[in-house]
C-alpha positions in Angstrom: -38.6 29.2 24.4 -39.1 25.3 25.3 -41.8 25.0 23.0 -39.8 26.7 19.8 -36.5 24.6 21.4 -38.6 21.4 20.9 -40.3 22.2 17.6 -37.0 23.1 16.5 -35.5 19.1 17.9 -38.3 17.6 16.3 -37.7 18.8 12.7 -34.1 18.5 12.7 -35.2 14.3 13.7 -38.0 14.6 10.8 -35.2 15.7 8.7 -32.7 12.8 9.6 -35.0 10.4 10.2 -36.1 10.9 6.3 -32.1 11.2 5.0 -31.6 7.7 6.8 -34.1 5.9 4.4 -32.8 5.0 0.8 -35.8 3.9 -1.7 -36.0 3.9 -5.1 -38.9 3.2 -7.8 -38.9 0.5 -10.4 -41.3 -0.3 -13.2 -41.4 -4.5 -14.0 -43.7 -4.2 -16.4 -41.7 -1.6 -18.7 -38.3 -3.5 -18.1 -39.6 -6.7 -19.1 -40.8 -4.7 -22.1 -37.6 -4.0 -23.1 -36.8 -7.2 -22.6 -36.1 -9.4 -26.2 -36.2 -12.8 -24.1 -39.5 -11.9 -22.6 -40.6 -10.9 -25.9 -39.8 -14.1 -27.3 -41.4 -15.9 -24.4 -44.6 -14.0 -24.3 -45.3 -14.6 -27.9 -44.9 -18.3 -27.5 -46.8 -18.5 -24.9 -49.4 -16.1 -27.1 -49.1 -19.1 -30.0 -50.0 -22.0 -27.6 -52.6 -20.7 -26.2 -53.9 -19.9 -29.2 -53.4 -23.4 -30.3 -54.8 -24.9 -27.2 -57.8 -22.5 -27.5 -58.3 -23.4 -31.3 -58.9 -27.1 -30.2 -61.4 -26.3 -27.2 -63.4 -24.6 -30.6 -63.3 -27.3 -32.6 -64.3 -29.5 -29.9 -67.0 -27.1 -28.8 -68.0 -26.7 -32.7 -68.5 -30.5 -32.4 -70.9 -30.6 -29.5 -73.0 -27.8 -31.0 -73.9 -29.9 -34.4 -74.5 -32.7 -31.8 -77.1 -30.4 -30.1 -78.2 -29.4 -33.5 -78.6 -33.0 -34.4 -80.0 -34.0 -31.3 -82.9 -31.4 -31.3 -83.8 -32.0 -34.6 -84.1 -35.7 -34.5 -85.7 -35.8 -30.9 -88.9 -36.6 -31.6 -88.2 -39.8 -34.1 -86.2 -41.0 -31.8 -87.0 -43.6 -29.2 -86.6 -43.4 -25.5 -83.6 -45.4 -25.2 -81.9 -44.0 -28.0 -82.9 -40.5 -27.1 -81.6 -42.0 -23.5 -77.9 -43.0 -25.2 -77.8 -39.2 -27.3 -78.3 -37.6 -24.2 -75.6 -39.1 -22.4 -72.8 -38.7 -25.5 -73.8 -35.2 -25.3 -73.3 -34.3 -21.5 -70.2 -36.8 -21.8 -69.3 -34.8 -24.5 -70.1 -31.4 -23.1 -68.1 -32.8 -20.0 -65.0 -33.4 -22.1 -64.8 -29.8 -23.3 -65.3 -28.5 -20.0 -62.3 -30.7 -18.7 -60.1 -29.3 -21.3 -60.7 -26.0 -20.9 -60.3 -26.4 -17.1 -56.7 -28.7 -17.9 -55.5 -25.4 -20.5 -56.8 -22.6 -18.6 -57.3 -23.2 -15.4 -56.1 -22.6 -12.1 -52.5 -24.2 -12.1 -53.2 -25.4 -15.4 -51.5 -26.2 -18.8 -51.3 -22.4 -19.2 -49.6 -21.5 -15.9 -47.0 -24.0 -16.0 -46.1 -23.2 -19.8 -46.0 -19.4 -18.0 -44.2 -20.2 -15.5 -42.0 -22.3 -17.5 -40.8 -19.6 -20.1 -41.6 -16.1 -18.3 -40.5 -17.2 -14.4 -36.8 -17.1 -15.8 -37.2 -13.7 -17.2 -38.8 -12.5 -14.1 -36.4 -14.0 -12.3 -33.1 -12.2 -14.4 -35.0 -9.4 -13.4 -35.2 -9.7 -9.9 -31.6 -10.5 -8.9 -30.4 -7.3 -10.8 -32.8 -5.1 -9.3 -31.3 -6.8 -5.9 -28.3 -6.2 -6.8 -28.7 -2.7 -7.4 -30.8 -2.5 -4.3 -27.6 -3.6 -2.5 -24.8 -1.9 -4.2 -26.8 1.4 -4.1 -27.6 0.8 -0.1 -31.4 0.8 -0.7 -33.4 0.5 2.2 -36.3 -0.5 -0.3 -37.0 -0.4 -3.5 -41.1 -0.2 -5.0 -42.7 -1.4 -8.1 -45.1 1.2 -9.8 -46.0 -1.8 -12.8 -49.6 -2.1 -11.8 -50.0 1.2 -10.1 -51.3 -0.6 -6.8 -48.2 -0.4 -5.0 -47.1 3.6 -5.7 -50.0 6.0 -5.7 -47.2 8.9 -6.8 -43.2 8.5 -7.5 -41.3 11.1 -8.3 -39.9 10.4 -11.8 -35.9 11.0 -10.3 -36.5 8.1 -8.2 -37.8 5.4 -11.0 -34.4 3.4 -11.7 -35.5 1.1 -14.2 -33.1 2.4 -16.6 -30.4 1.7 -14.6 -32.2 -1.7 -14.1 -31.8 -2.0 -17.8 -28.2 -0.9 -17.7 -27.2 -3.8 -15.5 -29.0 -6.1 -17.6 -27.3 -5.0 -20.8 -30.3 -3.6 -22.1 -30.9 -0.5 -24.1 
């Protein structure tokens, strides 16, 4: 009788211990989507990158007729000549590397134009989804964007429609 009286405590706690936490299930990545600002954003960060990446080329195109030039003149060429090429090619070589490493590095051009036009978004995105989270009395809410976070959420729980809603968004 004590064991099926304490079985019996134990669920009924399961049970209320469960009805006590509020959570809900958000996907970033498709309200941003839906998002025209982000849109906008994302495409020009798309066009300077593309820009940026079109000048590493042509520099890059530059240095390889260099080489080219370089490896078919080499043997006319005298020691101290062949002396100065070398060293307008690795400078050369070295200025390409710097600019890819100044447009797409690590907290480079790229990142700061990214954070400087998609931050914002985010951001927009954020505060309503705290909103909701406190108007709604959520204990937590989870983002299933990159699929890291939620192994399995139960469609009914996914607000990001609502998320939408609050931003004006349909």
């Amino acid at each position: 009788m004590n064991k099926l009286f304490f079985l019996a405590c134990l669920l009924c706690m399961g049970a209320l211990a469960g009805y006590g936490q509020r959570y809900a299930v958000v996907d970033t990545k498709f309200i941003l989507d839906k998002m025209p600002e982000y849109k906008e954003a994302q495409k020009q960060l798309d066009q300077v990158s593309i820009q940026w990446q079109k000048e590493i080329d042509d520099k890059q195109a530059i240095l390889d007729r260099m080489y080219k030039d370089f490896e078919a003149e080499q043997v006319m060429l005298s020691d101290t000549l062949k002396k100065k090429r070398e060293d307008q090619l690795f400078n050369k070589e070295k200025e390409v590397r710097d600019l890819q490493r100044r447009r797409f590095g690590f907290e480079g051009d790229l990142f700061k134009k990214r954070q400087e036009l998609i931050k914002p978004v985010q951001d927009k995105v954020y505060n309503a989804i705290q909103k909701i989270a406190v108007n709604r009395l959520y204990d937590f809410i989870l983002d299933k964007s990159e699929g890291i976070t939620v192994i399995f959420a139960d469609p009914k729980l996914d607000k990001s429609e609502d998320v939408l809603k609050e931003l004006g968004i349909k």
